[in-house]
C-alpha positions as CSV (number, residue, x, y, z in Angstrom):
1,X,59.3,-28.0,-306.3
2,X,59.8,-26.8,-302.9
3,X,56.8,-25.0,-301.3
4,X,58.6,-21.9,-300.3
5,X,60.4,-21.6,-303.4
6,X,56.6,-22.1,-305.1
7,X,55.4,-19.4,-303.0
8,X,58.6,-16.9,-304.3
9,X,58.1,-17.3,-307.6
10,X,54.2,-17.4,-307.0
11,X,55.1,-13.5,-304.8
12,X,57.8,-12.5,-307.6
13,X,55.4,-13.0,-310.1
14,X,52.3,-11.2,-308.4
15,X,54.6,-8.2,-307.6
16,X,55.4,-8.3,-311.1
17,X,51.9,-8.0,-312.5
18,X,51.5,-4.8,-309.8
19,X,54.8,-3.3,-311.0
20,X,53.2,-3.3,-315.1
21,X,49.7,-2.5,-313.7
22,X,51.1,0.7,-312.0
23,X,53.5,1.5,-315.1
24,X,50.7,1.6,-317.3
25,X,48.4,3.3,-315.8
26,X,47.7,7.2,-316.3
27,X,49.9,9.3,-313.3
28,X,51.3,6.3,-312.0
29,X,53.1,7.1,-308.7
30,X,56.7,7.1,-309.0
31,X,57.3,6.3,-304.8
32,X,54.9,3.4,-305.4
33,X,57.0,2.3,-309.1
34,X,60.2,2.6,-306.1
35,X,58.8,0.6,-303.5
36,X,57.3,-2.4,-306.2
37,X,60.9,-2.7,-307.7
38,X,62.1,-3.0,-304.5
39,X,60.1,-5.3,-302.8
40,X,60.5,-7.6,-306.2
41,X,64.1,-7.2,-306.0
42,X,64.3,-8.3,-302.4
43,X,62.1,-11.5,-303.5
44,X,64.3,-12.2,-306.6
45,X,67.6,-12.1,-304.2
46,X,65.2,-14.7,-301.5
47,X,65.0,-16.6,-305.0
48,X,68.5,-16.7,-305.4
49,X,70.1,-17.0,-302.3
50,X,67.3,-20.7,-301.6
51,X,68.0,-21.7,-305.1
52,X,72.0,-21.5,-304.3
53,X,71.6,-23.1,-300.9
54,X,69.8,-26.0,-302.4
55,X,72.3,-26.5,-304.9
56,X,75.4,-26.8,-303.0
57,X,73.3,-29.0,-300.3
């Protein structure tokens, strides 16, 4: 696998863990819940978009 497609998934998947850390707990911040789904989003697109380049290369 390609390092910086390693170090996606590897950023994709700690955002992840954040995201259902903050959903669980007790008065979790709904501008932090915003900004997590972002910022995993964005990643998942960066995912994509390398994935899609590497294909049709």
């Amino acid at each position: 696998m390609h390092s910086r497609l390693y170090r996606l998934i590897e950023t994709h998947q700690r955002i992840d863990r954040a995201l259902r850390d903050e959903q669980r707990r007790r008065g979790a911040d709904p501008m932090r819940l915003t900004q997590l789904k972002k910022m995993k989003l964005r990643v998942k697109d960066l995912i994509h978009r390398f994935t899609m380049r590497r294909a049709h290369a």
